[in-house]
Wavefront OBJ file of the C-alpha trace (Angstrom):
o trace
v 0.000 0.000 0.000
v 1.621 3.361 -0.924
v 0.096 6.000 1.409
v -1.101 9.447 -0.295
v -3.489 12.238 1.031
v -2.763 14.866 3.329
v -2.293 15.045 7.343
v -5.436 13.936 9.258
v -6.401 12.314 5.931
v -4.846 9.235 4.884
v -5.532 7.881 1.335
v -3.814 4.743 0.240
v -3.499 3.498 -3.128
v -3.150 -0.654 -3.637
v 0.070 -1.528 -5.697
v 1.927 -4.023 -6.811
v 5.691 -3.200 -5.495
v 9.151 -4.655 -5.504
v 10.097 -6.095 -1.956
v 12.965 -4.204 -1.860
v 11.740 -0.965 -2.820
v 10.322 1.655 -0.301
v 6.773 2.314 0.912
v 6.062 5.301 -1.049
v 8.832 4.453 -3.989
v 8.593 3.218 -7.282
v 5.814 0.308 -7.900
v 4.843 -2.082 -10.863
v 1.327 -1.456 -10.831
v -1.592 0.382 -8.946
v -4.624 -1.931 -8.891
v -6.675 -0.233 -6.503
v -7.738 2.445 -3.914
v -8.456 2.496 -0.009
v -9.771 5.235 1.817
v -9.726 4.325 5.816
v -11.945 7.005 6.955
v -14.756 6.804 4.453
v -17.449 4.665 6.730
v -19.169 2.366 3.935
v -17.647 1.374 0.417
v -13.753 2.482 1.035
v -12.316 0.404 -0.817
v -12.080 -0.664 -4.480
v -9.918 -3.701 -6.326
v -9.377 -4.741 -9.653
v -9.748 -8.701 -8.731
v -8.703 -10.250 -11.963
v -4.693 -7.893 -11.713
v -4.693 -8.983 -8.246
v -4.935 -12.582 -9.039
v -2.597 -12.389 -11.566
v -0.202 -10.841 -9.796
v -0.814 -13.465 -6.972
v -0.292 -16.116 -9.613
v 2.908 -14.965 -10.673
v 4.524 -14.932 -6.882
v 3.429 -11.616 -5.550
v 2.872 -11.827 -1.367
v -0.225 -9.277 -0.268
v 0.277 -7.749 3.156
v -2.136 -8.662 5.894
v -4.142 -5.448 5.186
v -4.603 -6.177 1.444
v -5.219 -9.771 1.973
v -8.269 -9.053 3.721
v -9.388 -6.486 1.634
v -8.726 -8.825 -1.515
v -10.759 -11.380 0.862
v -13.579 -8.945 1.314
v -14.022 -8.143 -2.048
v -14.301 -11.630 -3.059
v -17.316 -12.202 -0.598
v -19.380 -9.198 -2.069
v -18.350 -10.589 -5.688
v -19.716 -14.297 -4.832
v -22.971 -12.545 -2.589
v -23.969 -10.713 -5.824
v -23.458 -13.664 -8.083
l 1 2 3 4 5 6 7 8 9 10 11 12 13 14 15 16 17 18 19 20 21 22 23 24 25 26 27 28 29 30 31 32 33 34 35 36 37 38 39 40 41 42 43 44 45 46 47 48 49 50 51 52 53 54 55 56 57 58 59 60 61 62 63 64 65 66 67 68 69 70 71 72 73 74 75 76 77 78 79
């Protein structure tokens, strides 16, 4: 996650990043959003990049585990 917003106002932005690069540094790919503060809805993910990025090694964090989790639950409740 590669934090972005202002003070009092954090914004992160999902992304698909090196291990060895930093936090806020360069990054392969942005695949979604998450906005901590916003109460309902704060979140969006492009499933299908995330997959494939799973696929081809890539380790989510904790955080973006369970949001790739939670998105897959509202995916297989509207289906």
């Amino acid at each position: 996650m590669k934090r972005v917003g202002t003070k009092n106002l954090p914004a992160f932005r999902i992304v698909v990043a090196d291990g060895r690069s930093p936090r806020d540094g360069k990054f392969l790919e942005e695949i979604g959003t998450y906005l901590p503060l916003k109460k309902d809805n704060n979140f969006n993910i492009n499933l299908e990049r995330a997959d494939y990025w799973v696929s081809q090694g890539a380790q989510p964090s904790d955080t973006v585990a369970s949001l790739i989790r939670r998105v897959r639950r509202t995916v297989a409740a509207a289906a």
